[in-house]
C-alpha positions as CSV (number, residue, x, y, z in Angstrom):
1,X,0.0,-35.4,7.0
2,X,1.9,-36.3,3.8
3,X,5.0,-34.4,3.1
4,X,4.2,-32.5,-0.7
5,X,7.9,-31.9,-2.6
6,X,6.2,-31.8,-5.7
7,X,2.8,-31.9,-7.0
8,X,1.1,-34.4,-9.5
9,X,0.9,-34.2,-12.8
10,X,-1.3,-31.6,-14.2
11,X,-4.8,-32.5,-15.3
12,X,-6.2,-29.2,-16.7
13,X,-7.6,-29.3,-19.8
14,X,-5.0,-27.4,-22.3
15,X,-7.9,-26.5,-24.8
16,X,-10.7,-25.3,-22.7
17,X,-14.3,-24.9,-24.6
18,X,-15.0,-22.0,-26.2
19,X,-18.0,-20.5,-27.9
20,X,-17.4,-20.7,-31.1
21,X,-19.1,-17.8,-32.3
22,X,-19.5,-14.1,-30.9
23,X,-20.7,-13.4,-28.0
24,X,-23.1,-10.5,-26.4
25,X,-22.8,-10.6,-22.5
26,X,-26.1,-8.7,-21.9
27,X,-27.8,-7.2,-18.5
28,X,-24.8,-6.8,-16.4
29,X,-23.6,-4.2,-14.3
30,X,-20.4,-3.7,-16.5
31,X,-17.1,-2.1,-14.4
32,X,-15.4,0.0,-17.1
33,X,-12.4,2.4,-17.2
34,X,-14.7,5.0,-17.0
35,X,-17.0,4.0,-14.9
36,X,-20.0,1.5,-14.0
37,X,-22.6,1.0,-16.1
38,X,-25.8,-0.7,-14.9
39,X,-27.6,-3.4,-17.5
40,X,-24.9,-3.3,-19.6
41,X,-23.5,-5.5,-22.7
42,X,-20.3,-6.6,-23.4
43,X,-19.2,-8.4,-26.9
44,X,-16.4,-11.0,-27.1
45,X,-15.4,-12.2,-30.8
46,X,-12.5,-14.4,-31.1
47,X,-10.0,-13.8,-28.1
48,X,-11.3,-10.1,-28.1
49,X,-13.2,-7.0,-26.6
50,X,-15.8,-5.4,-29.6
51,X,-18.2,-3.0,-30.2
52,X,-20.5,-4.6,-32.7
53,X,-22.2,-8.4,-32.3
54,X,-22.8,-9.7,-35.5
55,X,-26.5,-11.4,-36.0
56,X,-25.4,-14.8,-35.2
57,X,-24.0,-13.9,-31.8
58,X,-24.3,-15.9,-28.8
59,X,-26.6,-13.9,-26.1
60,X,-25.9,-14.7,-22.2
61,X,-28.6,-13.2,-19.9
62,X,-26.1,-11.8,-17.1
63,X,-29.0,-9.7,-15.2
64,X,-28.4,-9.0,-11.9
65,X,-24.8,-10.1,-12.0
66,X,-21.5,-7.6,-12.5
67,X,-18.9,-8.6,-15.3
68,X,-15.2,-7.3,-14.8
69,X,-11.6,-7.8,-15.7
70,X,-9.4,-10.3,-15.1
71,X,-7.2,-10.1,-12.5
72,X,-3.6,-9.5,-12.9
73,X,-1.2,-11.0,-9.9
74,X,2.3,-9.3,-9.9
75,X,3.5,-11.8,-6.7
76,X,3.0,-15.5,-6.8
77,X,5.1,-18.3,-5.7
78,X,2.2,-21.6,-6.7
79,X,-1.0,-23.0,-6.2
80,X,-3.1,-26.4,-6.9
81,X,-0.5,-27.9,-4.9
82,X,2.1,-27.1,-7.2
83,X,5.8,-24.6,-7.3
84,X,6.8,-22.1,-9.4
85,X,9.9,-22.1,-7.4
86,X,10.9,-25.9,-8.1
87,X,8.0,-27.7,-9.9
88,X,8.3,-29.6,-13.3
89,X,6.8,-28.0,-16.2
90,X,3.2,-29.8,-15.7
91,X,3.1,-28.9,-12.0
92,X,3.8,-25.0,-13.1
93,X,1.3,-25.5,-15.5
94,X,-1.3,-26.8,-13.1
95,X,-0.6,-24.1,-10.8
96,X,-1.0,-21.4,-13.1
97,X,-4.6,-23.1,-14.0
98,X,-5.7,-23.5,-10.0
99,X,-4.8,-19.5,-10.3
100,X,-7.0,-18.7,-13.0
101,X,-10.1,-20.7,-11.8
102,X,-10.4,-18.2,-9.4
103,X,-10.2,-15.4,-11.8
104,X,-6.6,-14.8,-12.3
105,X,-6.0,-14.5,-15.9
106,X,-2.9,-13.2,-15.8
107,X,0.4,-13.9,-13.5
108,X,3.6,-13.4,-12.8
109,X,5.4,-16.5,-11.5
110,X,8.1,-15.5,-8.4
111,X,10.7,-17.4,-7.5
112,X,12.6,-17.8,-3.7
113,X,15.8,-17.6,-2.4
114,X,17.9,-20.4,-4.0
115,X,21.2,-20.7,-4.8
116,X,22.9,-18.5,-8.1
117,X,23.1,-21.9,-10.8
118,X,19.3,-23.3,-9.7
119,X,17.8,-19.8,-9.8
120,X,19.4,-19.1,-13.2
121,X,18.2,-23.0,-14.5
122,X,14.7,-21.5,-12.8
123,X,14.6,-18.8,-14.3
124,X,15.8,-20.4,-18.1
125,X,12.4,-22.6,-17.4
126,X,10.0,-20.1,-16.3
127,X,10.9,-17.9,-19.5
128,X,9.9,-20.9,-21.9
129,X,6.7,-20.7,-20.2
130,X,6.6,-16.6,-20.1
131,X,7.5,-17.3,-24.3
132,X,4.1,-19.4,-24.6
133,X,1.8,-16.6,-22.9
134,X,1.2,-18.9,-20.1
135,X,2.6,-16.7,-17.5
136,X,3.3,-12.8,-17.9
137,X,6.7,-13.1,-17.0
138,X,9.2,-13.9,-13.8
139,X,9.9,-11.9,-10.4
140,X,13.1,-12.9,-8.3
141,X,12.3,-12.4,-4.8
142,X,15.5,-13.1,-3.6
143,X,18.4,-13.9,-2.9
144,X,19.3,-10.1,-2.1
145,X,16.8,-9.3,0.7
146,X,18.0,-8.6,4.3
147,X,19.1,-11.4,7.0
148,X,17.3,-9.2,9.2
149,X,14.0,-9.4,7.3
150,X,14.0,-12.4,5.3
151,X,10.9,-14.1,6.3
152,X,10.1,-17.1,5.0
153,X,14.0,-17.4,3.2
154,X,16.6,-19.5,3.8
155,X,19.5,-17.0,5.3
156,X,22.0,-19.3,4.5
157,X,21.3,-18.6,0.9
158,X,21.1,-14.7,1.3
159,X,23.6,-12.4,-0.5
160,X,24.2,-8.6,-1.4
161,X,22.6,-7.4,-4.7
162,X,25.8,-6.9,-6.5
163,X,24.9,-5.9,-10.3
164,X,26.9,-8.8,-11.6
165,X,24.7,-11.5,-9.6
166,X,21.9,-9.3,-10.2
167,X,22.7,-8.9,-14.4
168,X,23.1,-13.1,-14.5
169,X,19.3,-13.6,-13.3
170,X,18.1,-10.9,-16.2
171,X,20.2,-12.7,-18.8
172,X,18.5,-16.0,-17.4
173,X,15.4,-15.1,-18.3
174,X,15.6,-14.0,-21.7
175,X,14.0,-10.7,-21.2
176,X,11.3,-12.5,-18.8
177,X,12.0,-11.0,-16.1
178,X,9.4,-8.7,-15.1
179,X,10.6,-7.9,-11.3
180,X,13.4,-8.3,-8.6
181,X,12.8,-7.3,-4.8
182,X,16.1,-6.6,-2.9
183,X,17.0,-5.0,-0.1
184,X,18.4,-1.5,-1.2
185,X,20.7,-0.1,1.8
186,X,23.0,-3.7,1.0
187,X,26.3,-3.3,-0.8
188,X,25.2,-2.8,-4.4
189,X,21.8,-2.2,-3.8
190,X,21.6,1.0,-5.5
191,X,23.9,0.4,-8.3
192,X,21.3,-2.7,-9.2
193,X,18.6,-0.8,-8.8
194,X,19.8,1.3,-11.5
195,X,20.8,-1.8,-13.6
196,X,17.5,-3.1,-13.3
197,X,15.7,0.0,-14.4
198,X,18.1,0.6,-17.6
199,X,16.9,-3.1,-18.8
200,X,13.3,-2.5,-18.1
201,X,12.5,-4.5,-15.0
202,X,11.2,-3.5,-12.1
203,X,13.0,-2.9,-9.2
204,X,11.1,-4.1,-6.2
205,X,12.0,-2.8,-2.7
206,X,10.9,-5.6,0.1
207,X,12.4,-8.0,2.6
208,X,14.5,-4.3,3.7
209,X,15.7,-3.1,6.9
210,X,16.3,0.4,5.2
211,X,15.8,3.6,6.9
212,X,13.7,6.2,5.8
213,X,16.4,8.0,4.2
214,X,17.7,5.0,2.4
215,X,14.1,4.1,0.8
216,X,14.0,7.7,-0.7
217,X,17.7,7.2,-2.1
218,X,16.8,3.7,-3.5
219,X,12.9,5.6,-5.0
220,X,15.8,8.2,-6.6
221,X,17.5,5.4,-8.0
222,X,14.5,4.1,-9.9
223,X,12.5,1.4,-7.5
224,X,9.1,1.5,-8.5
225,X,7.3,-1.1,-6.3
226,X,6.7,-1.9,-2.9
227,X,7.0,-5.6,-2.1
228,X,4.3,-7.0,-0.2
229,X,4.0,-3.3,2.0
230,X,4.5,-3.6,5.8
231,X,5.5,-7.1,5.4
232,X,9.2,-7.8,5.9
233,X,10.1,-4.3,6.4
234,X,10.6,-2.1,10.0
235,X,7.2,-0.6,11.4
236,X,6.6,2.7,10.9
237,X,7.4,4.8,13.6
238,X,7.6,8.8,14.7
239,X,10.9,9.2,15.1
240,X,11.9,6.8,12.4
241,X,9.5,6.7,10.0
242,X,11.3,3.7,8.2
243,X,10.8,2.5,4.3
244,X,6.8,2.6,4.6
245,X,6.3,6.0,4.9
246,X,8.9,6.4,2.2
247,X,7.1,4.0,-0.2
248,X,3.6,5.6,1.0
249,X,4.1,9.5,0.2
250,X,5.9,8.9,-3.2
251,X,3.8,9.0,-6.4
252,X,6.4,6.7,-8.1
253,X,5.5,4.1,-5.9
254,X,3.4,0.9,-6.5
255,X,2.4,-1.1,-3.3
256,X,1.8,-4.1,-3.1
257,X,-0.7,-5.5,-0.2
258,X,-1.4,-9.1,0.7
259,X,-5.6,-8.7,1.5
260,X,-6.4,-12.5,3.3
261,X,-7.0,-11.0,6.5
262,X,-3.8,-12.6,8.1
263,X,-1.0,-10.7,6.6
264,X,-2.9,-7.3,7.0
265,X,-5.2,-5.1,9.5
266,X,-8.1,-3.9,7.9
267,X,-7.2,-0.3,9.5
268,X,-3.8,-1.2,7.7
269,X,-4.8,-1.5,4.0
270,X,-7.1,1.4,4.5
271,X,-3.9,3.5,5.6
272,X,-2.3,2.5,2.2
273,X,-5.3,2.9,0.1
274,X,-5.9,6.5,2.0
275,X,-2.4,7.7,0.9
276,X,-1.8,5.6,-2.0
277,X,-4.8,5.4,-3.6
278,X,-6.5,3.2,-5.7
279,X,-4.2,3.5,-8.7
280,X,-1.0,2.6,-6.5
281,X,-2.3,-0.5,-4.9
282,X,-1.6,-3.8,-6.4
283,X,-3.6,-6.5,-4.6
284,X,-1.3,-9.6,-4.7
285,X,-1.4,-13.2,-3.6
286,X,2.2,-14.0,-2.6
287,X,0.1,-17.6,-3.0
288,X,2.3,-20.6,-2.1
289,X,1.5,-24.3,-3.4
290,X,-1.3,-24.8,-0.9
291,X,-3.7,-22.4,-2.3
292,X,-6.7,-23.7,-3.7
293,X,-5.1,-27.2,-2.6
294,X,-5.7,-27.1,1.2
295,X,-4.1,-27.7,4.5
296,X,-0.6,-29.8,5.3
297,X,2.9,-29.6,4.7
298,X,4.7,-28.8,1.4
299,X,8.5,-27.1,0.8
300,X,8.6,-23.5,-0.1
301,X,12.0,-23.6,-1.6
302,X,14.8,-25.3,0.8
303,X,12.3,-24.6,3.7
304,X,9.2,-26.3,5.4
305,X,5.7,-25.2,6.1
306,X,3.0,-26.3,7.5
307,X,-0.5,-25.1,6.5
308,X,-3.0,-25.2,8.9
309,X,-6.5,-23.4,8.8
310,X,-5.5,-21.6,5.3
311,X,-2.5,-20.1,7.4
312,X,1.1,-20.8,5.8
313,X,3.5,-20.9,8.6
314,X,7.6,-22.3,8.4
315,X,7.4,-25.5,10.6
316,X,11.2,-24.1,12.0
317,X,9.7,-21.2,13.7
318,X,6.0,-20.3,12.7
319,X,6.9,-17.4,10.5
320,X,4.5,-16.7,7.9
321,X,5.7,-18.2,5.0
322,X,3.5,-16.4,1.7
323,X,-0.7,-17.1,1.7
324,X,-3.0,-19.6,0.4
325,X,-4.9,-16.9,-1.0
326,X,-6.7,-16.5,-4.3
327,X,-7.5,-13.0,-5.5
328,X,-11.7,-13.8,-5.6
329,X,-11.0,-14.3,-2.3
330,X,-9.1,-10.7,-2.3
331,X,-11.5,-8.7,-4.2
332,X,-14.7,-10.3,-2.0
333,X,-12.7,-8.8,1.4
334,X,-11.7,-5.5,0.3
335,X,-15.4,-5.1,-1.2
336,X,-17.5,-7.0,2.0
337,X,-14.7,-6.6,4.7
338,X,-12.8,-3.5,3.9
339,X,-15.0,-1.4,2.5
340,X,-14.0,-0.1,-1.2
341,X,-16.1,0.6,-3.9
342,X,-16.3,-2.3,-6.9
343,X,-14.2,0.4,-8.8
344,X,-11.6,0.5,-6.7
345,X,-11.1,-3.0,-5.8
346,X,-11.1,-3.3,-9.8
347,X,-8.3,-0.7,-10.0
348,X,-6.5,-2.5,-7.8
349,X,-6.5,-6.0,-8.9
350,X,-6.6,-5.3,-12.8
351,X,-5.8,-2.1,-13.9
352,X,-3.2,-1.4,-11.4
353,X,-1.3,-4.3,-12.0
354,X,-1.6,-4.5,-16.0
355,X,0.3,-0.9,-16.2
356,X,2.8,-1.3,-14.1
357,X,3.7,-4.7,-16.1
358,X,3.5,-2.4,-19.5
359,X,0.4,-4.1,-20.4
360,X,-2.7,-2.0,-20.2
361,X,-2.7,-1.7,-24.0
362,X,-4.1,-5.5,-23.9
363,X,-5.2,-6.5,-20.5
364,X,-6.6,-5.0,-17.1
365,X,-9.8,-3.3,-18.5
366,X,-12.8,-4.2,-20.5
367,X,-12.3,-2.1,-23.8
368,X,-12.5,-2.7,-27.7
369,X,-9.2,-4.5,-28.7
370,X,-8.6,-5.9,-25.7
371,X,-8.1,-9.5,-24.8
372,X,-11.3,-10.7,-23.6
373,X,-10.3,-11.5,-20.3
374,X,-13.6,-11.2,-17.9
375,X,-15.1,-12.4,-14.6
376,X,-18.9,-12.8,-13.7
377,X,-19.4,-11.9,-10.3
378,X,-22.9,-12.6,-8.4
379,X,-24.2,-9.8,-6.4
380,X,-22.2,-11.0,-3.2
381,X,-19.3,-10.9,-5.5
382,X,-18.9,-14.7,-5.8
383,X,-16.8,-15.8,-8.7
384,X,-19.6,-17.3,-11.2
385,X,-17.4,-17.3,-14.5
386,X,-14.0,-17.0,-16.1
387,X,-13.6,-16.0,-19.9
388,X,-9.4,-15.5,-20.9
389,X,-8.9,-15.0,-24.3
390,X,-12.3,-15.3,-25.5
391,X,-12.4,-19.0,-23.9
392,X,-14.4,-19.8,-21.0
393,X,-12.4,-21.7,-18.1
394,X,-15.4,-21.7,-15.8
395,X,-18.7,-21.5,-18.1
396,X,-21.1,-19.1,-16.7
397,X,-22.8,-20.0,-13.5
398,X,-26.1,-18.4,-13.4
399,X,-28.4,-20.2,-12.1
């Protein structure tokens, strides 16, 4: 197996094809805000949402097919064979277009652990690209998680959320930065949690060993988001009902669940989406650089992993080390495996995510004014187009 520390140059086209004039998706079942509506229509003029299709408009039979939004990823470290965490500019770039071939049309890159000046210089990069619109922004997961649950992390590179070390990553990222797990219960955890939230950026709790008690004083504090729930965090128990029931039974809360049928049991999301609900659950990828690449080894920061059978694994001690997964992939399982309606698994991969980034006025739903971001889905809820922006990345695939 060849050893991947960076990926090729990109080779997606920059300037996809576009229609060039309006166009009337027509015969769908459309998934709207407000509901699904059966042999629907959908207009797209320029890069958005409309009501009205002028006479020269462009008219795609989409019968028997549904047409939703685009997804919105909160949590993802790569794809295409490529790193957010330590790629060159055209390897982020050709991750970020791997992502949205499978319906992704908006993401937020995340970093790993790393060391304070090459998560800053990360971080100075990653806004550039944030400044362009090709990514929605940056998360920092890590350094300040816990020893004790750190995953796939190097522990040599761990440290305590103090608000200075915390402030420097912000101010790296030019106002970027969308999101930052820590560990709360560490020195300074609290006090950053409050930092974060007084500059607008989400405070992320994940990678914890915190006690029940301790998640509720960190939720008090202004965390807002589960990372990856029951992942990197103590079980929940009876006696000690640790950080998941905490980050369960508060409204506050946005969870985050990793749905490739590896990182989760099927009676596992259904828990979270039974107390949670559809409008707190934020499918994510927590991809890594093989998704949508394939098996073999690659680095996830300082750290190696070995993929084998779509199964991301450190080659140290077999921990699982992020997913190879892609959220068609996601929304086909938690509509064919899992059960949940189409609306639902919309919520939950669009909607969901779009708020809590502070963009639901332009993404996450198929409304006038909106960016015409929109999947075509075939009745077994195969991806069978891509539209971001008005442009098509995957042309409709209908026959």
């Amino acid at each position: 197996m060849r050893l991947r520390r960076g990926a090729r140059p990109a080779t997606h086209n920059p300037h996809p094809a576009t229609s060039g004039t309006p166009t009337v998706l027509a015969g769908a079942t459309v998934v709207l805000p407000t509901g699904t509506v059966p042999d629907g229509r959908l207009v797209v003029d320029g890069t958005r949402i409309t009501t009205t299709a002028p006479a020269d408009a462009t008219v795609i039979d989409v019968t028997d097919h549904y047409v939703i939004p685009g997804f919105v990823d909160l949590h993802n470290h790569g794809g295409g064979g490529a790193s957010f965490t330590s790629g060159t500019v055209d390897d982020i770039l050709k991750g970020i277009h791997t992502h949205r071939l499978h319906g992704t049309t908006t993401l937020v890159a995340s970093t790993v652990t790393g060391d304070m000046d090459f998560l800053t210089q990360r971080a100075g990069l990653l806004s550039e690209l944030a400044e362009q619109g090709e990514i929605a922004g940056v998360h920092f997961e890590g350094p300040f998680i816990s020893p004790c649950r750190k995953g796939a992390h190097s522990e040599a590179l761990l440290r305590d959320p103090h608000p200075v070390d915390v402030r420097k990553l912000i101010d790296a990222a030019r106002g970027r930065a969308k999101m930052v797990t820590l560990a709360t219960e560490l020195p300074g955890g609290l006090d950053s949690v409050r930092l974060l939230a007084d500059h607008g950026v989400i405070a992320a709790i994940g990678h914890t060993d915190a006690t029940y008690e301790q998640t509720v004083e960190a939720i008090d504090a202004g965390a807002t988001v589960a990372t990856h729930l029951f992942n990197a965090m103590p079980p929940l128990g009876h006696r000690s009902p640790g950080p998941i029931t905490a980050l369960l039974e508060d409204d506050r809360i946005t969870v985050e669940l990793i749905n490739d049928g590896t990182h989760l049991h099927p009676a596992a999301l259904q828990l979270a989406f039974h107390h949670a609900g559809a409008d707190r659950v934020a499918f994510i990828t927590d991809a890594m650089d093989a998704a949508g690449f394939g098996d073999g080894r690659y680095w996830l920061g300082p750290l190696e992993v070995e993929v084998a059978d779509g199964v991301a694994r450190l080659v140290q001690d077999g921990t699982i080390a992020g997913s190879t997964l892609t959220l068609d992939r996601a929304f086909k399982r938690a509509v064919n495996v899992d059960g949940l309606s189409v609306e639902d698994a919309v919520r939950a991969l669009s909607a969901t995510p779009a708020r809590l980034l502070g963009l639901n006025d332009t993404i996450g739903s198929l409304e006038a004014g909106k960016y015409a971001d929109l999947l075509i889905l075939d009745s077994a809820y195969d991806l069978k187009g891509v539209m971001r922006r008005g442009e098509w990345l995957v042309g409709p695939q209908l026959g």
